[in-house]
N, C-alpha and C positions, 0 to 999 in steps of 0.2 A: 451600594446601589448597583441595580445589572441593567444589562442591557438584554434586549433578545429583539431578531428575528426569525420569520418561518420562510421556511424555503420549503414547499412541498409537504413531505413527511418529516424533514429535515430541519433540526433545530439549531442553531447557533448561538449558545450565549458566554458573557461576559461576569460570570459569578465569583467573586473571591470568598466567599463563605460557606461556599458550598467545596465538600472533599471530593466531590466526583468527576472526571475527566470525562467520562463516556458514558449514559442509561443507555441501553435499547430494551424494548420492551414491544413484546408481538412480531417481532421483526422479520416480513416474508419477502419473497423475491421470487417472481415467475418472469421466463421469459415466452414468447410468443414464436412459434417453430412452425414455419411452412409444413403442410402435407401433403401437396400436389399444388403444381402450377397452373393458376388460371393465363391463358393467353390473349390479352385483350380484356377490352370493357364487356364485350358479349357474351366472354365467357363467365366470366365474374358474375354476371346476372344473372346468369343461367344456373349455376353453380349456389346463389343465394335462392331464387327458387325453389330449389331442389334440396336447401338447406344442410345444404356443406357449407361448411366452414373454409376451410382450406387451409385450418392451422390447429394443433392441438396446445393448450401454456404446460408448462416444462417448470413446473416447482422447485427450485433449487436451494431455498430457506425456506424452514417451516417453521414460523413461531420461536425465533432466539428471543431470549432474554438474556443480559447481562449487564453489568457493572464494574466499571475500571475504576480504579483510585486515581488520585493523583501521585504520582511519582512512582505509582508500579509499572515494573515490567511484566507486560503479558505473553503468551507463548500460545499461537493459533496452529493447530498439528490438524492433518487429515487428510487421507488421502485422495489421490486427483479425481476430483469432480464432485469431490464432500460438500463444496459452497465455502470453503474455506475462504478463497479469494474475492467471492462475491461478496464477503462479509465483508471483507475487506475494503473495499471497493465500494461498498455503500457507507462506511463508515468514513472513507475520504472523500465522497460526494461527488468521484465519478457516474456510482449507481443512484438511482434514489429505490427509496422501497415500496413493493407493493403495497403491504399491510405494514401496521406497525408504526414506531415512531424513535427517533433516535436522537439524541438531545448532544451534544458537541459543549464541552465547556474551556474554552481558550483556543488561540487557534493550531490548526493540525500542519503536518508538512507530512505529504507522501514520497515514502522513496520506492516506486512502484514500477516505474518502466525509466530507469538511468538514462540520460543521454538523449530526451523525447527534446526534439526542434534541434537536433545539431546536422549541421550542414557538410557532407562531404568534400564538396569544393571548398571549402573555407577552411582557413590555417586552424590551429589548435587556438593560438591567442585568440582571433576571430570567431571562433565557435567559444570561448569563455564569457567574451563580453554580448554574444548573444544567446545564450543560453542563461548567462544572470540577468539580461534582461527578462527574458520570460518568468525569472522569479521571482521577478519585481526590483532588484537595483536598478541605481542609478549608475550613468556611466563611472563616477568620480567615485563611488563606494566599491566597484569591482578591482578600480585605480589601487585604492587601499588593500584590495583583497587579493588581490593577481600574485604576485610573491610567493604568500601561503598557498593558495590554488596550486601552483606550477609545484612548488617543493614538496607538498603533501603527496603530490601525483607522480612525482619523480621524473618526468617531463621536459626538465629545463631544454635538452641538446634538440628537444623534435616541436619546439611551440612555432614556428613558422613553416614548418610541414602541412600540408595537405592534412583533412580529419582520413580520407582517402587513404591515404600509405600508411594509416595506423593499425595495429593488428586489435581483434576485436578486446583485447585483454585492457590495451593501451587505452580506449575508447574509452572504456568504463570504469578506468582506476581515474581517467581525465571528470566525468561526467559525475563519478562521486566524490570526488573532491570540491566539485562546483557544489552538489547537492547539500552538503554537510555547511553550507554557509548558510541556509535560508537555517532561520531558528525559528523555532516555534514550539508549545506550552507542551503539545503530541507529536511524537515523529510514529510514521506508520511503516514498519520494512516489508520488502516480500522480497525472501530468500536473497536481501541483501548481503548480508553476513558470508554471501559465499561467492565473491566479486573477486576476480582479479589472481595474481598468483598466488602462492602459501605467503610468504614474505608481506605482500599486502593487504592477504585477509588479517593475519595477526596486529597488521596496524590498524584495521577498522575493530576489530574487535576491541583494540586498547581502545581506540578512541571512543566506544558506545557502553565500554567501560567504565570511563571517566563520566558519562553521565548518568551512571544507573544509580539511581535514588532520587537524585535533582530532575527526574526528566520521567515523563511519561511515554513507555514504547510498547507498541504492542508488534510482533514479531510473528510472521507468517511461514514457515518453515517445516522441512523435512525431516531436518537434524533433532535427533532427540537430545545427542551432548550438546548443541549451544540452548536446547532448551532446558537441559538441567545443570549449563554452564550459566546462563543467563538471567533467566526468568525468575520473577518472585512465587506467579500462578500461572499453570496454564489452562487450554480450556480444548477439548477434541471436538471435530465437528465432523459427524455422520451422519450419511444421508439429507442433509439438509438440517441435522439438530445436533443439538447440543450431547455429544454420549456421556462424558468425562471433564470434571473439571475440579481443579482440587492444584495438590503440590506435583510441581512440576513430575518430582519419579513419579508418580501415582498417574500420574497423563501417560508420561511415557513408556509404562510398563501396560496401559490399558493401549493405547499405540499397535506398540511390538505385540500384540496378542492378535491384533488384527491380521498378519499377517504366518500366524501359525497355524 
């Protein structure tokens, strides 16, 4: 039996029969871009009189379609300002979408902006217990989790320091360390894979490792080796579309062309 609700153009459901983790289908994105400043209510009226607008939309998806399995890892390549991350981004229900419809099956975990609500005046242990809260633990489950948290992060000598005297490296090996506790059916990366020193990318790579087959990811990145370190498919996105999708070298060899 499933569940479902609708959120917008955004779907959410609860399907164990179904092999799909992710539909989207038509799936567009425009944003709204001032073109001169109305100043005051009088101008603004005078301005629709005259029938200005005073914004032009700014198309940044045009009609994606696509399909994720479950348990595949996907590979999202393109460069800056492709809609890469807008896909992104609607797919974790930051965005919602203009056109189009995007169907979600189990729940998602985004690892998109590391470290969002941690507090500089507040210790490291302090910014743990409330940064898992924002994830949704309980105080007595972060209790259980704090240990691993600190060791993973390598942390132990600076946890009642200031988030403040931390260097930005420190920040975010602390903030992915928290993030890798919320589980969930999809985890979403954007240019996660490339956090922290060498020494602690290699740990996050083991660790995204140990979940590749069991775990649904879909992976937002520059890097064509961890997309053909990684990835089962990937998919290029230009101009707002789909250019390339297929096996991962076959992405990343249509990639590297873009830039020859």
């Amino acid at each position: 039996m499933s569940e479902k609700r609708t959120i917008g153009k955004r779907i959410e459901i609860c399907d164990n029969k179904s092999n799909s983790a992710i539909i989207a289908r038509g799936l567009s994105k425009s944003f709204r871009l001032p073109t001169e400043r109305a100043w005051g209510l009088k101008q603004t009226l005078f301005n629709r009189l005259r029938g200005i607008k005073g914004y032009r939309d700014q198309k940044v998806l045009d009609g994606i379609d696509l399909e994720i399995k479950k348990g595949e890892f996907v590979g999202i390549v393109g460069r800056n300002g492709s809609g890469k991350s807008t896909l992104l981004k609607l797919l974790a229900g930051i965005y919602y979408p203009s056109a189009g419809e995007i169907t979600i099956n189990g729940s998602l975990v985004p690892f998109i902006e590391l470290g969002v609500g941690f507090n500089m005046e507040l210790s490291g242990r302090e910014n743990v217990y409330l940064n898992g809260a924002i994830l949704g633990f309980s105080n007595s489950e972060i209790d259980a989790m704090y240990d691993d948290i600190v060791k993973f992060a390598e942390l132990g000598d600076f946890m009642d320091q200031k988030l403040k005297n931390y260097s930005s490296g420190m920040q975010v090996r602390l903030a992915f360390s928290i993030a890798i506790r919320a589980k969930g059916d999809i985890l979403i990366l954007d240019e996660v894979l490339a956090v922290g020193d060498a020494e602690f990318q290699n740990k996050c790579n083991d660790y995204f490792e140990s979940l590749h087959g069991n775990q649904t990811m879909i992976l937002v990145t520059h890097s064509m080796d961890n997309v053909k370190k990684f990835c089962d498919r990937a998919i290029m996105i230009e101009n707002g579309k789909i250019a390339c999708e297929g096996k991962p070298e076959k992405v990343a060899k249509a990639y590297e062309k873009l830039w020859s």
